[in-house]
py3Dmol code that shows the C-alpha trace and the ligand (Angstrom):
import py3Dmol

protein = """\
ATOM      1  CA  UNK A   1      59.921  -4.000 -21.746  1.00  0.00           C
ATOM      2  CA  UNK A   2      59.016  -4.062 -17.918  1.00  0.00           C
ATOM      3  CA  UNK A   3      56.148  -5.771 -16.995  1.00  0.00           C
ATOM      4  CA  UNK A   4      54.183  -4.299 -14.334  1.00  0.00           C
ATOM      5  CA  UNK A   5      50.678  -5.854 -12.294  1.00  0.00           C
ATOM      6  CA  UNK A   6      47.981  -4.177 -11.018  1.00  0.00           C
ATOM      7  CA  UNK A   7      45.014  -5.242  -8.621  1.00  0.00           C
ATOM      8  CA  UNK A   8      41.673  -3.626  -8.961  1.00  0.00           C
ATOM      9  CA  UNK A   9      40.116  -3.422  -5.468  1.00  0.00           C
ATOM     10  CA  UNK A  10      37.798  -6.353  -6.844  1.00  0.00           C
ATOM     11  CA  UNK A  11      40.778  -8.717  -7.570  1.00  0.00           C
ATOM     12  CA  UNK A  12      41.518  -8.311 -10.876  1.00  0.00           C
ATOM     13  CA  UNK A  13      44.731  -8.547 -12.249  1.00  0.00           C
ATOM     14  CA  UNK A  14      45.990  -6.666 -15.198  1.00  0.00           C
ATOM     15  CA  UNK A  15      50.206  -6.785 -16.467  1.00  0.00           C
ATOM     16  CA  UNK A  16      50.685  -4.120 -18.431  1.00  0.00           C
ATOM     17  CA  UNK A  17      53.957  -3.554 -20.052  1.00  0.00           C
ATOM     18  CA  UNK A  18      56.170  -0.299 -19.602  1.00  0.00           C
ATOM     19  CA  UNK A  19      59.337   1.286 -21.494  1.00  0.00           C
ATOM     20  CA  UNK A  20      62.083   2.762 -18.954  1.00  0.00           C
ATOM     21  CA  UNK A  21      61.516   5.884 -17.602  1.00  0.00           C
ATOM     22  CA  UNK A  22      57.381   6.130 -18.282  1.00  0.00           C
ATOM     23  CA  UNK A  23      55.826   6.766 -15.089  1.00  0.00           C
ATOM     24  CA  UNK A  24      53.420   3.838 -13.670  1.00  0.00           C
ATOM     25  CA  UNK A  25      50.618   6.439 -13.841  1.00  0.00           C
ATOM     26  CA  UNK A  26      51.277   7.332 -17.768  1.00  0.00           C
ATOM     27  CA  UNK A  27      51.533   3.835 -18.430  1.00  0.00           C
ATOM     28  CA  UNK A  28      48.202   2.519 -16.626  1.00  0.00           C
ATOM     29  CA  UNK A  29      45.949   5.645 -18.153  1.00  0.00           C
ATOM     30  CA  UNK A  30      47.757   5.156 -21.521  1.00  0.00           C
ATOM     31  CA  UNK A  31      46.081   1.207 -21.064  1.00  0.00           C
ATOM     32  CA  UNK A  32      42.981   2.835 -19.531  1.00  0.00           C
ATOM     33  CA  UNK A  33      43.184   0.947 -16.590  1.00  0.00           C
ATOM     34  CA  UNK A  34      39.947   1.946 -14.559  1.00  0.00           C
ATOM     35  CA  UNK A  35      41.094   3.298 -10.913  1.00  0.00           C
ATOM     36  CA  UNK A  36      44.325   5.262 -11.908  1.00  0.00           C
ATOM     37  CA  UNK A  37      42.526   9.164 -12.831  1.00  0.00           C
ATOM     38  CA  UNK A  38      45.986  11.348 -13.076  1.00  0.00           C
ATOM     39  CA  UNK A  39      43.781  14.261 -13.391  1.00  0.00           C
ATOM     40  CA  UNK A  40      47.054  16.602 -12.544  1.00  0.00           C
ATOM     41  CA  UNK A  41      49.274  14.955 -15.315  1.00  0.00           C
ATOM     42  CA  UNK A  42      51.803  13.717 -13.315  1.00  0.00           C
ATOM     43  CA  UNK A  43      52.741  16.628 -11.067  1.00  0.00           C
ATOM     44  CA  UNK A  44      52.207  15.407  -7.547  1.00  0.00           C
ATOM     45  CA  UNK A  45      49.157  17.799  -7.042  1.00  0.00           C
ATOM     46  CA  UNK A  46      46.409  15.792  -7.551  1.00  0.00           C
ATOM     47  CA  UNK A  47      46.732  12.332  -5.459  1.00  0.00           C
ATOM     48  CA  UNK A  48      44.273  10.548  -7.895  1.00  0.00           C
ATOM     49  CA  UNK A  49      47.158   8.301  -9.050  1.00  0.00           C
ATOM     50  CA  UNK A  50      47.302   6.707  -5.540  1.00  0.00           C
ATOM     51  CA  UNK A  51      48.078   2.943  -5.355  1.00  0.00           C
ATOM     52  CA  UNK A  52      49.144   0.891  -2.674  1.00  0.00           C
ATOM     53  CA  UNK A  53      52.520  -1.017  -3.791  1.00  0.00           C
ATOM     54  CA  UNK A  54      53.141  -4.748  -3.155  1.00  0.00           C
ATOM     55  CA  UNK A  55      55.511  -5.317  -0.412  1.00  0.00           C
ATOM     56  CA  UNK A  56      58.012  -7.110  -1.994  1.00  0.00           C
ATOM     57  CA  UNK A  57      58.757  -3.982  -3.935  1.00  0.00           C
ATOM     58  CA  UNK A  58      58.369  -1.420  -1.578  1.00  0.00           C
ATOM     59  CA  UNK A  59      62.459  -1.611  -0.853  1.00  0.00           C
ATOM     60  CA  UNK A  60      63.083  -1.491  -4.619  1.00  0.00           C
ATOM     61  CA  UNK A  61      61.784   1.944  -5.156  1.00  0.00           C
ATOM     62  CA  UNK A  62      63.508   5.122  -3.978  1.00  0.00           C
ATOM     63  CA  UNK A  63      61.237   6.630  -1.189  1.00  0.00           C
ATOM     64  CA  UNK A  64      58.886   9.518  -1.559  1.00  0.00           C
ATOM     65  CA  UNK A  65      59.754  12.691  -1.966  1.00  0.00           C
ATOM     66  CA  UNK A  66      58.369  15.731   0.656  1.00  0.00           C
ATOM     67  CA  UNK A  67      55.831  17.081  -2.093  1.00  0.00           C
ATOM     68  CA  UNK A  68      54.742  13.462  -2.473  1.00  0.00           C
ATOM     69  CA  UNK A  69      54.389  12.736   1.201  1.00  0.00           C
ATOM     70  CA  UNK A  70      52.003  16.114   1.344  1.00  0.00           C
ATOM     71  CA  UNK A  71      50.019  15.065  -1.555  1.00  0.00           C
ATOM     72  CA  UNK A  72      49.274  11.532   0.209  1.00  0.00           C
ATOM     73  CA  UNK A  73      47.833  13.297   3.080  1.00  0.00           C
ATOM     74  CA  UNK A  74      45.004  14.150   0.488  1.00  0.00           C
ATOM     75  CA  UNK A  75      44.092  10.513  -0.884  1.00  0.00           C
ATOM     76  CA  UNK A  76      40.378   9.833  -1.082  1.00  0.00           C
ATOM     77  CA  UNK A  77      41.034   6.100  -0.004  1.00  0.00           C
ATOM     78  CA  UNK A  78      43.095   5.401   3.261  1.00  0.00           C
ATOM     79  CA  UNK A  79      46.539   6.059   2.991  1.00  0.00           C
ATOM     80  CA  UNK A  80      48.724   3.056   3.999  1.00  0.00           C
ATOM     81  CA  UNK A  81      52.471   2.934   4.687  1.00  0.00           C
ATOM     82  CA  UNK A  82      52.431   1.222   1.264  1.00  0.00           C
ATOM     83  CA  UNK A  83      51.205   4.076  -0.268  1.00  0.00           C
ATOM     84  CA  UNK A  84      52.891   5.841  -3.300  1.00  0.00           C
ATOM     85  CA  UNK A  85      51.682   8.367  -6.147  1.00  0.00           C
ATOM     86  CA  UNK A  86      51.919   5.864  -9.233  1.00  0.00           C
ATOM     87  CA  UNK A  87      53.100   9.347 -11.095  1.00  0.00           C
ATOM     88  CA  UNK A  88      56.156   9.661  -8.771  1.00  0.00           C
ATOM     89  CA  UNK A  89      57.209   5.993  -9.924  1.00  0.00           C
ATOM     90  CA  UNK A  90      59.440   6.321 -12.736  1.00  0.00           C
ATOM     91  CA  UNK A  91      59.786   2.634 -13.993  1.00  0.00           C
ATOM     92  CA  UNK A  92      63.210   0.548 -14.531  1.00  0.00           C
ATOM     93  CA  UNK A  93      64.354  -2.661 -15.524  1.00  0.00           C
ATOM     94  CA  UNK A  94      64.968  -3.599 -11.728  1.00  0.00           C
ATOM     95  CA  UNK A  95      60.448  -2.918 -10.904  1.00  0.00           C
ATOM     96  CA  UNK A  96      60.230  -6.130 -13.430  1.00  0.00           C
ATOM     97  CA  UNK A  97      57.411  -7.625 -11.904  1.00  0.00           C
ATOM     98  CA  UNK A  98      56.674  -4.632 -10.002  1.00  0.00           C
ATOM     99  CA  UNK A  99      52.539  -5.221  -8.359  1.00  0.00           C
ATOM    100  CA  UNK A 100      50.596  -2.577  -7.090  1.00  0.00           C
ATOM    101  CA  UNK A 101      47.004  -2.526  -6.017  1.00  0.00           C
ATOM    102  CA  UNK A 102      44.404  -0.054  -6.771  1.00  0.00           C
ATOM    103  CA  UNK A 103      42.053   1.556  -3.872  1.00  0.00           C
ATOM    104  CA  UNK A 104      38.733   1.902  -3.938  1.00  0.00           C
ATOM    105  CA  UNK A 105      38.264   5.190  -5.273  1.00  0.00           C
ATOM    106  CA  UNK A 106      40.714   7.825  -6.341  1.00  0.00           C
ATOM    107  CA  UNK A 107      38.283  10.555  -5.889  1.00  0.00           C
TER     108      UNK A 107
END
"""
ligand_1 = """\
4
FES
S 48.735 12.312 -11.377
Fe 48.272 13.867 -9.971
S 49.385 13.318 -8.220
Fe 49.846 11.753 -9.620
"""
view = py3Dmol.view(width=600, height=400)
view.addModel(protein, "pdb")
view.setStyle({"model": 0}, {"cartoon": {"style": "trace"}})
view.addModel(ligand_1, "xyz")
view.setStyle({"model": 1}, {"stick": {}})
view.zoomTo()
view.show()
């Protein structure tokens, strides 16, 4: 199990825990975390799975690919150079720990 933490844009912090290989969007709807839509499914075409990831783990994850950078031009909340598609995070035993925050609105 991988233990993962998000931050609602009040504060709030939820650890949720992952298998390898589930995406950190599947696993936060999945928990119905409020903030995380994934109204595309997971196919970078949607940006509604935007989160903003701690940076102590930005280093840890392998960097966006081109359709993801496009897609984050098209956040509803500001995009930051934290910024990541939580469905283009496939989770591993090395995000243990991994904390993300949640913008204001995903839509
Ligand atoms: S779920 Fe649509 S871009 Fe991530």
């Amino acid at each position: 199990m991988i233990n993962i933490n998000l931050i609602d844009d009040s504060g709030l912090k939820q650890t949720l825990q992952a298998t390898e290989g589930q995406s950190l969007m599947q696993v936060a709807v999945s928990a119905g975390v409020r903030g995380i839509v994934g109204e595309c499914g997971g196919s970078a075409m949607c940006a509604t799975c935007h989160v903003y990831v701690d940076d102590a783990f930005t280093d840890q994850l392998p960097p966006p690919l081109e359709t993801e950078l496009e897609m984050l031009e098209c956040t509803a909340s500001e995009r930051r150079p934290n910024s990541r598609l939580s469905c283009q995070i496939k989770l591993t035993v090395a995000q243990e720990g991994l904390v993300v925050r949640l913008p204001e609105r995903q839509q």
